[in-house]
Each structure stands twice: as C-alpha cells, then as structure tokens.
C-alpha positions as CSV (number, residue, x, y, z in Angstrom):
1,X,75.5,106.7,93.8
2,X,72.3,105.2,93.1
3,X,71.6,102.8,89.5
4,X,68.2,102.6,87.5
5,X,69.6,98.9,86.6
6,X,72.0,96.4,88.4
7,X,73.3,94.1,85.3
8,X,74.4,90.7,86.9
9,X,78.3,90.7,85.7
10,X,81.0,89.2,87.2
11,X,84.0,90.6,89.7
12,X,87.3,91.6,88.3
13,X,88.6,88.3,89.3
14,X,86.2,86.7,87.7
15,X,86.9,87.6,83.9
16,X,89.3,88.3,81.9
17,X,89.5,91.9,81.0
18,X,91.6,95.0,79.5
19,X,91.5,97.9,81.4
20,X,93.6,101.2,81.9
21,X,95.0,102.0,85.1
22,X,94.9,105.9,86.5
23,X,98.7,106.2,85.2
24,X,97.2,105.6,81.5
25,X,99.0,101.7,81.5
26,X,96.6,99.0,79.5
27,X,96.7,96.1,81.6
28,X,95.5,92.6,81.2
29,X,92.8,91.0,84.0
30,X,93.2,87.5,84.2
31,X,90.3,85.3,85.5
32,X,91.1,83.6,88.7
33,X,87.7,81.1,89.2
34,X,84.1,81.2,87.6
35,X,81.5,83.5,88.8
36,X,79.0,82.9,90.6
37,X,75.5,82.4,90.0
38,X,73.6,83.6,86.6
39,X,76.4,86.3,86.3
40,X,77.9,86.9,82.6
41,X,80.6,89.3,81.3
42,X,79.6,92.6,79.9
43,X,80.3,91.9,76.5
44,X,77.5,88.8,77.0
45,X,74.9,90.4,78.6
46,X,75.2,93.6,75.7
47,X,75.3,90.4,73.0
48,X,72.2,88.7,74.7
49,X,70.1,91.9,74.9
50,X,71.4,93.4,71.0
51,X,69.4,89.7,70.2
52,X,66.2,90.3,72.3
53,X,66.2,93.6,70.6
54,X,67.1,92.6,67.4
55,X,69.9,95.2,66.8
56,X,73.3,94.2,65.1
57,X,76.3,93.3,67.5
58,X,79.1,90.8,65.9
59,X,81.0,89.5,69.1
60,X,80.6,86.2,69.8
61,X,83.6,85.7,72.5
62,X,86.0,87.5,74.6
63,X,88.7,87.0,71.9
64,X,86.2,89.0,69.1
65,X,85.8,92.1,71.4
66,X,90.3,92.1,71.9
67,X,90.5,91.8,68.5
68,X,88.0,94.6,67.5
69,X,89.6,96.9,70.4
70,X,92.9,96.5,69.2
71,X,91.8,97.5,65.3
72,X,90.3,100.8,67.2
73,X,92.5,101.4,69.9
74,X,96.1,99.7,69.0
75,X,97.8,101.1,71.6
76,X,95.7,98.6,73.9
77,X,98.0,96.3,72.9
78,X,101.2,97.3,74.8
79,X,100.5,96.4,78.0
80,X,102.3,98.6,81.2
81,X,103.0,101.6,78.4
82,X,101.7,104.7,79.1
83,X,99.1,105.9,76.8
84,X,100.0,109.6,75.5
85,X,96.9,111.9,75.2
86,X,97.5,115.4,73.0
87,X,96.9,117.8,76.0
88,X,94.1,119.9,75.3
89,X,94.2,124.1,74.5
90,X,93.7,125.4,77.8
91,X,93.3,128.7,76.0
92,X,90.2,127.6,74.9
93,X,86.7,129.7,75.3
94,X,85.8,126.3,75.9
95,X,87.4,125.7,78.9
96,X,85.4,126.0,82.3
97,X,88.1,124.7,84.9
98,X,88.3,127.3,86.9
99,X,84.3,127.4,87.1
100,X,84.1,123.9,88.8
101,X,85.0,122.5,92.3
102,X,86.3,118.7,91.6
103,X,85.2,116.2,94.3
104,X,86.8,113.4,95.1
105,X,84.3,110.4,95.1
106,X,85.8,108.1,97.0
107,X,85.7,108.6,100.7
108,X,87.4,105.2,101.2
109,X,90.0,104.3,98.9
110,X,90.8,100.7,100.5
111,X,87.1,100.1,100.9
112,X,86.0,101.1,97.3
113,X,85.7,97.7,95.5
114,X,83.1,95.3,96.2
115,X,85.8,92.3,97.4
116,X,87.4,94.9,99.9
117,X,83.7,95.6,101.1
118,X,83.1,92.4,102.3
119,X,86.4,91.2,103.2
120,X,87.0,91.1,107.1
121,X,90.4,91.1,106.8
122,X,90.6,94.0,104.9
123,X,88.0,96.0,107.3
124,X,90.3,95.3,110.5
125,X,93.1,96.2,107.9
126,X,91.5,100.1,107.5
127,X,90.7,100.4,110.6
128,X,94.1,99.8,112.0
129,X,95.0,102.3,109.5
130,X,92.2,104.7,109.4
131,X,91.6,104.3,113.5
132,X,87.9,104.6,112.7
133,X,85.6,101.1,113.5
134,X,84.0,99.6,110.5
135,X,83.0,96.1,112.4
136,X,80.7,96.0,114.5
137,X,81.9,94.4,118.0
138,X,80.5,91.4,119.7
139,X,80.2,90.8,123.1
C-alpha cells in the first residue's frame, strides 16, 4: 500500500481513542505517554486544516468528538458489547460475492502494526514462530 499524504498522528498508545474491534466490541484506547515530535491526534490535525481552509468543524477536544459520536452512534457507548448489524438481502441483484476473490491483506499478522515493526523482541518472537529470519545476523 502506497499514501499520496503521511499525516503526522500519533500511535495507538499514544492517544486516547474509541475503536471497534473485528468481533464488532467498542473499546476504549487509553494513552500510555505523549507522542513524539510535532505529531497531533486525528481529530486535531482535521480541526487545524477545517481552519486553514476556512470550512466549519466544532470540535475543540477529545471529549467534543465522544460526545458527538455517542449522539450518532450510541451504541459506542457500551464498551465490550457486540454491535448488531441487520444482515444484508443476499438475494439482492445487488449482490456480487460470488464475482469477487477476497484477499487477505495482511501477510504478517504479528508484524502488522508499526510498534511490532520495530520492536526486536517481537521480530525474534515471529520468527521463532514463523521459522522464517526477519533480523538480519551479525557476525
């Protein structure tokens, strides 16, 4: 995957955060230490460039953007709970599942975040457990 634009925004571990896992579960982030750098939360850098480009955007903190997602999305609010979704008509016209091969994007799922990336630990870790060499070796 290639980006047009790298915005400067903190780890996971640096923010707090609402996010839903793959099960459907909201769960809360909780920042662990301050980032590092000129890096600023999402929410920030869409605030700071809605100003340069004079166009309207009313959250001024962390706590404004909870508080509007929970007016949208109350279910947000009930952390671990698994979100229900109505499951779409699958005998839709619409529907082209069969048409498309799904790939999985991931070709290593204990590598896939940047802290695992460039974490040594957790490189000797996969390649215990993948038996595939992902440091190089010093003499």
């Amino acid at each position: 995957m290639k980006a047009d634009i790298v915005l400067p925004t903190p780890l996971y571990t640096e923010k707090y955060g609402t996010f839903v896992n793959i099960e459907g579960r909201p769960q809360e982030a909780k920042k662990c230490h301050n980032p590092i750098g000129q890096a600023k939360e999402e929410w920030a850098i869409l605030k700071e460039l809605s100003n340069q480009l004079s166009l309207s955007f009313e959250i001024e903190s962390f706590e404004d953007l909870r508080e509007e997602l929970s007016q949208n999305f109350p279910e947000l609010l009930f952390w671990n709970n698994v979100i229900s979704v109505p499951k779409s008509d699958a005998s839709s016209d619409d529907n082209q599942v069969e048409s498309c091969k799904p790939t999985y994007p991931i070709s290593n799922f204990y590598m896939a975040d940047v802290i695992s990336k460039n974490s040594i630990t957790m490189a000797k870790c996969v390649e215990e457990i993948l038996s595939k060499p992902l440091l190089e070796k010093t003499a």
